[in-house]
C-alpha positions as CSV (number, residue, x, y, z in Angstrom):
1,X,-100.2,72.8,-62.7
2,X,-99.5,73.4,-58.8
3,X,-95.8,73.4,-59.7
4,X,-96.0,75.5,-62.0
5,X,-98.0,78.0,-60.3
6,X,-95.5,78.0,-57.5
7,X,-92.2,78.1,-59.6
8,X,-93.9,81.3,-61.4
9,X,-94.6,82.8,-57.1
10,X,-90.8,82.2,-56.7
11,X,-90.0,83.7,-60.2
12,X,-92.4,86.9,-59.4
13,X,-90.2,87.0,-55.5
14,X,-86.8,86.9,-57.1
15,X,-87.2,88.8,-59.8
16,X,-90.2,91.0,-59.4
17,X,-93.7,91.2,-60.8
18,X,-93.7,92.2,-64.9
19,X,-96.8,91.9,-67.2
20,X,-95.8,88.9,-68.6
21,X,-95.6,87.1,-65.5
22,X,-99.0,89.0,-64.6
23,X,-100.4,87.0,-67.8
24,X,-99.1,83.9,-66.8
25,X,-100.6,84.1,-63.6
26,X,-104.0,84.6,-65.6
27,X,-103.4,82.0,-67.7
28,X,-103.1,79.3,-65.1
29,X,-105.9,80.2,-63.7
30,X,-107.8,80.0,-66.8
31,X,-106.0,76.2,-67.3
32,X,-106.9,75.3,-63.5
33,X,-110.3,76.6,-64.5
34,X,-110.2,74.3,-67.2
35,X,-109.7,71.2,-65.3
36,X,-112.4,71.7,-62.7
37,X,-114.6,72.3,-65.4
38,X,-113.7,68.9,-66.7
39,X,-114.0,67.5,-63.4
40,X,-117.3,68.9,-63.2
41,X,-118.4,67.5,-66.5
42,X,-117.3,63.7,-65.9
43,X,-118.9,63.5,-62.0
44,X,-122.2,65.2,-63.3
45,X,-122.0,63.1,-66.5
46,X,-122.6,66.8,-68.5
47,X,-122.4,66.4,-72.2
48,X,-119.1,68.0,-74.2
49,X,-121.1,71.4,-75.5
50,X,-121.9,71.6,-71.8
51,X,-118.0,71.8,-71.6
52,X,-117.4,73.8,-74.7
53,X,-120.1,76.6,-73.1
54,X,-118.2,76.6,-69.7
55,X,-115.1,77.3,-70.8
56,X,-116.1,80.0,-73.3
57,X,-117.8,81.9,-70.2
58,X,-115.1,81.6,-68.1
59,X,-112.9,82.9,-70.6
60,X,-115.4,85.4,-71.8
61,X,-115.5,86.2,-67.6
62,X,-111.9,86.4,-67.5
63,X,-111.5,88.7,-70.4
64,X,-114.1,91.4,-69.3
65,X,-112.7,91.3,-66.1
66,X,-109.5,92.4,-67.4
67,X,-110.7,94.9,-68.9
68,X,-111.0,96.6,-65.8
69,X,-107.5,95.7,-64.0
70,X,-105.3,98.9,-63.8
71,X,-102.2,96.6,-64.7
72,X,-99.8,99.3,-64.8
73,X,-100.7,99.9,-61.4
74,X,-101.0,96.6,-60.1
75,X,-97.5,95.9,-61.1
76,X,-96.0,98.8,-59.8
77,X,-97.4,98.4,-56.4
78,X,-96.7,95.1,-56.0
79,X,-92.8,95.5,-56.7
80,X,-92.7,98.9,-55.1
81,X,-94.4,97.1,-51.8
82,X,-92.0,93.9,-52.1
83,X,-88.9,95.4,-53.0
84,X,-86.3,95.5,-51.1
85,X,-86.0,98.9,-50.3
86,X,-89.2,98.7,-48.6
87,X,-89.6,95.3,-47.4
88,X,-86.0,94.5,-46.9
89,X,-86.3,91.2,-49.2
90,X,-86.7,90.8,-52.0
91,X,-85.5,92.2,-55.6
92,X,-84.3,95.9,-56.1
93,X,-86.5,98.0,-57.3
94,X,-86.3,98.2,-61.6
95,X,-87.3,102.4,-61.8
96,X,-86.6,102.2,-65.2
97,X,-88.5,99.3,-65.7
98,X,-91.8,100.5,-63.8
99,X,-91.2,103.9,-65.7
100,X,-91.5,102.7,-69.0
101,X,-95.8,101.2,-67.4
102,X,-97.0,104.6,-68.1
103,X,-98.5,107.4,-66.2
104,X,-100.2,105.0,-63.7
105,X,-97.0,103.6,-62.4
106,X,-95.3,106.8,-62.2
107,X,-98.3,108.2,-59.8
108,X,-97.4,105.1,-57.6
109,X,-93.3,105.8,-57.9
110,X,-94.6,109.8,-56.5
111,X,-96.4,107.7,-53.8
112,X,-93.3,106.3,-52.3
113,X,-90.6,109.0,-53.2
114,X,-90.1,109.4,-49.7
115,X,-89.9,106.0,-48.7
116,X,-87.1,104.8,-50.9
117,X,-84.4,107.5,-51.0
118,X,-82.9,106.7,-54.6
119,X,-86.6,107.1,-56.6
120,X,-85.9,110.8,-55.7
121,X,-82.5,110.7,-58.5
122,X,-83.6,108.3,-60.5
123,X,-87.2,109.9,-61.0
124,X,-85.6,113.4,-61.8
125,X,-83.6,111.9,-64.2
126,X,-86.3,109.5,-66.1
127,X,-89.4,112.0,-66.0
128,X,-88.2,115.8,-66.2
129,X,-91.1,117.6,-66.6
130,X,-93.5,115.0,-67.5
131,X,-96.4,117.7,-66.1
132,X,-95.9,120.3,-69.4
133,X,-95.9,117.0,-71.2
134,X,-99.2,115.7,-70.7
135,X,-100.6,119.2,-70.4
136,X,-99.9,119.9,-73.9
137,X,-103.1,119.7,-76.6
138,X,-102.9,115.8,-78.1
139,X,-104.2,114.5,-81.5
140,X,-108.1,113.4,-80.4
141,X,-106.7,109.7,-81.4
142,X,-104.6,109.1,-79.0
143,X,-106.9,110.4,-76.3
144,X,-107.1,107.4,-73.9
145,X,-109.5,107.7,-70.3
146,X,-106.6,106.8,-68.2
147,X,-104.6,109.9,-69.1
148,X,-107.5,111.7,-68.6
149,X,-107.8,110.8,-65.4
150,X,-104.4,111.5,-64.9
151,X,-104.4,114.9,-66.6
152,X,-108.2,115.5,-64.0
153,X,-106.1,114.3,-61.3
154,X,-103.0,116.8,-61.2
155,X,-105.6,119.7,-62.4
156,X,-107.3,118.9,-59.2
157,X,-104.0,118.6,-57.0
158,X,-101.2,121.0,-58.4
159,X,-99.3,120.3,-55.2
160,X,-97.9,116.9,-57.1
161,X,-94.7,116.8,-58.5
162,X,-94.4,117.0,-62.3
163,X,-92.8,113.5,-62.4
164,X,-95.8,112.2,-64.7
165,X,-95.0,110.7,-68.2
166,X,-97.2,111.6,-71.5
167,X,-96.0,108.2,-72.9
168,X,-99.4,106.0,-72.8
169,X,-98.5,102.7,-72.3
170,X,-100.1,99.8,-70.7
């Protein structure tokens, strides 16, 4: 379990944080979980259904926890921060990769346009105009509160470039 937790660090060091790698970092967790619990239940002599509950609230945990990770975000600024543009180690920053996260991850590419001198090129090229796009009127089903707070964030601060995606993913 420890191995693999730290082959999956040096995987994420090399070659950058993604969501899938995000997952798998969840998912050990939730296995390492696992094994305490069942440490737990054989020194305290708990009965299986003791077990059984456990793990179902530390998934159930987990889960609604989740549920309020920004993991667009997270994934963008933690390559953005360890790239090696920045950091000077590390992988090269993937702009198409992080552009294709969503609006969240482009607000964090806008963040660091003047830090890393080739997001300026490769942003213009990616996102033209991405500001008309999520200004125009959507179907009411595809309404999402993350791009409404991105659509209340750049009514509130018109000085932002229009470098903002309407594509919704993440």
């Amino acid at each position: 379990m420890i191995s693999s937790i730290l082959r999956l660090d040096l995987y994420v060091a090399v070659y950058s944080l993604t969501y899938l790698r995000l997952a798998a970092f969840i998912w050990m967790a939730l296995v390492a979980a696992g094994l305490l619990l069942i440490l737990i239940q054989i020194i305290l002599r708990k009965p299986n259904s003791w077990l059984l509950a456990a793990n179902a609230a530390t998934l159930a945990l987990v889960l609604y926890a989740c549920c309020f990770i920004d993991a667009p975000w997270l994934v963008t600024t933690y390559n953005v921060e360890h790239c090696r543009e920045i950091s000077g180690s590390g992988a090269n920053l993937d702009v198409q990769y992080l552009g294709s996260l969503g609006p969240q991850a482009q607000l964090v590419l806008e963040s660091h346009r003047n830090e890393v001198p080739a997001l300026l090129s490769a942003m213009d090229r990616q996102f033209p105009d991405a500001r008309s796009a999520l200004s125009q009127a959507e179907n009411w089903r595809a309404w999402s509160f993350r791009t409404w707070r991105i659509k209340r964030y750049l009514a509130n601060n018109p000085d932002t470039p229009p470098h903002i995606s309407s594509d919704d993913r993440g």
